[in-house]
FILUM-68983 format. One record per residue (C-alpha): residue number from 1; x, y, z. Coordinates in Angstrom, 1 decimal. Example, Ala and Ser with C-alpha at 12.3 -4.5 7.8 and 13.67 -1.06 7.14 Angstrom:
BEGIN
[1; [12.3; -4.5; 7.8]] [2; [13.7; -1.1; 7.1]] 
This chain:
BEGIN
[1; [-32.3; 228.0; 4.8]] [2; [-29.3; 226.3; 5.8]] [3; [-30.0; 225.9; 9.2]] [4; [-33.3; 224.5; 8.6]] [5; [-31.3; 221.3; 5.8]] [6; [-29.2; 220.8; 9.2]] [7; [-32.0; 219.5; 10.8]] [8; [-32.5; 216.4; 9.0]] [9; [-29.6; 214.8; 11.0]] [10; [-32.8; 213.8; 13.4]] [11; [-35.1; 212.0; 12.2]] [12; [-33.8; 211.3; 8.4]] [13; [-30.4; 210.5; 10.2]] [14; [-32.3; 208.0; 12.9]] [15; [-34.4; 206.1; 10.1]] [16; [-31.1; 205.0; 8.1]] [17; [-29.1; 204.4; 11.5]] [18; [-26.3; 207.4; 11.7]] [19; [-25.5; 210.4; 14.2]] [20; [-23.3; 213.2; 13.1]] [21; [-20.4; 211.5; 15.3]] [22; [-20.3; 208.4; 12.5]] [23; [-20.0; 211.4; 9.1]] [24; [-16.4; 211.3; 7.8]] [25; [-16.8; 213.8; 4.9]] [26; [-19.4; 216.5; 3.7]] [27; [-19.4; 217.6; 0.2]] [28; [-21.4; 220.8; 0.0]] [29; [-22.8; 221.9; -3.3]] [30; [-23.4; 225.7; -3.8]] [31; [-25.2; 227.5; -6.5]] [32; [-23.8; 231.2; -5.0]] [33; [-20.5; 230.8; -3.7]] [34; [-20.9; 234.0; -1.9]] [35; [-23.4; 231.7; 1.1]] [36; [-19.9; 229.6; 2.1]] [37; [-19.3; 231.5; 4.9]] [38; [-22.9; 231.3; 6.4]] [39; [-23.5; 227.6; 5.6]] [40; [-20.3; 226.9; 7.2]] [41; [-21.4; 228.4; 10.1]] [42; [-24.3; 226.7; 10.6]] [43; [-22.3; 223.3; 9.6]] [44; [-19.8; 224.3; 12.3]] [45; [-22.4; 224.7; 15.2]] [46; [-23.6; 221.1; 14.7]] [47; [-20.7; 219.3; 14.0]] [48; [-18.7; 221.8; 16.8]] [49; [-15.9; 219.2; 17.9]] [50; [-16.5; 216.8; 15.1]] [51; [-14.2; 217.6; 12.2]] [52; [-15.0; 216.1; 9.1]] [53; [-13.0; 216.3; 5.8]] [54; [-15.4; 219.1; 3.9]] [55; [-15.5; 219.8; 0.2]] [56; [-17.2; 223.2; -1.2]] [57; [-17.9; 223.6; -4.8]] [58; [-19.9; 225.8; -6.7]] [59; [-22.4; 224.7; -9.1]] [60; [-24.2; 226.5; -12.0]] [61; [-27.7; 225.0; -10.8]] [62; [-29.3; 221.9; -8.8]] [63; [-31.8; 219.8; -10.2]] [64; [-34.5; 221.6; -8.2]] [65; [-34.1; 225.3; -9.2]] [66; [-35.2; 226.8; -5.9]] [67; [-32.3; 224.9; -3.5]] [68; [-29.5; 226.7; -3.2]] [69; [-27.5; 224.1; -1.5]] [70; [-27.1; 220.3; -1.6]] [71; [-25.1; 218.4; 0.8]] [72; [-23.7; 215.1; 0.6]] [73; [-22.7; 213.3; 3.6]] [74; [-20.0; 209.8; 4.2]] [75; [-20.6; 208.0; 7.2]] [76; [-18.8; 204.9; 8.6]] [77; [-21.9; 202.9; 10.8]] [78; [-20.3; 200.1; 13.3]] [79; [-22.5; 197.5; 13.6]] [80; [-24.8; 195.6; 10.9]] 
């Protein structure tokens, strides 16, 4: 599950102009608090040396009931 929201870096990442090199902080919403350790994991092999600042909260739901996750990402983009 969480590997396959890692993807989007790609294309959704390429449409508004960012890489995972430009993302200053993650802010990872969880509805099971218990999944941390293997969403982290999966975070970590994509960002490997790139060390973000990284918030993890837990949440009583998301808007859509099946996600289990949400992730918000801050990037700084040189350039106009």
């Amino acid at each position: 599950m969480s590997r396959k929201l890692a993807h989007s870096d790609g294309p959704f990442a390429s449409i508004i102009g960012f890489s995972l090199t430009d993302v200053i902080r993650t802010c990872m919403l969880l509805t099971r608090i218990d999944d941390r350790k293997e969403i982290a994991k999966v975070r970590g092999e994509y960002f490997k040396d790139i060390r973000p600042v990284d918030t993890v909260m837990q949440v009583r739901r998301i808007i859509n009931r099946e996600w289990l996750v949400e992730i918000e990402v801050d990037a700084v983009v040189d350039g106009a």
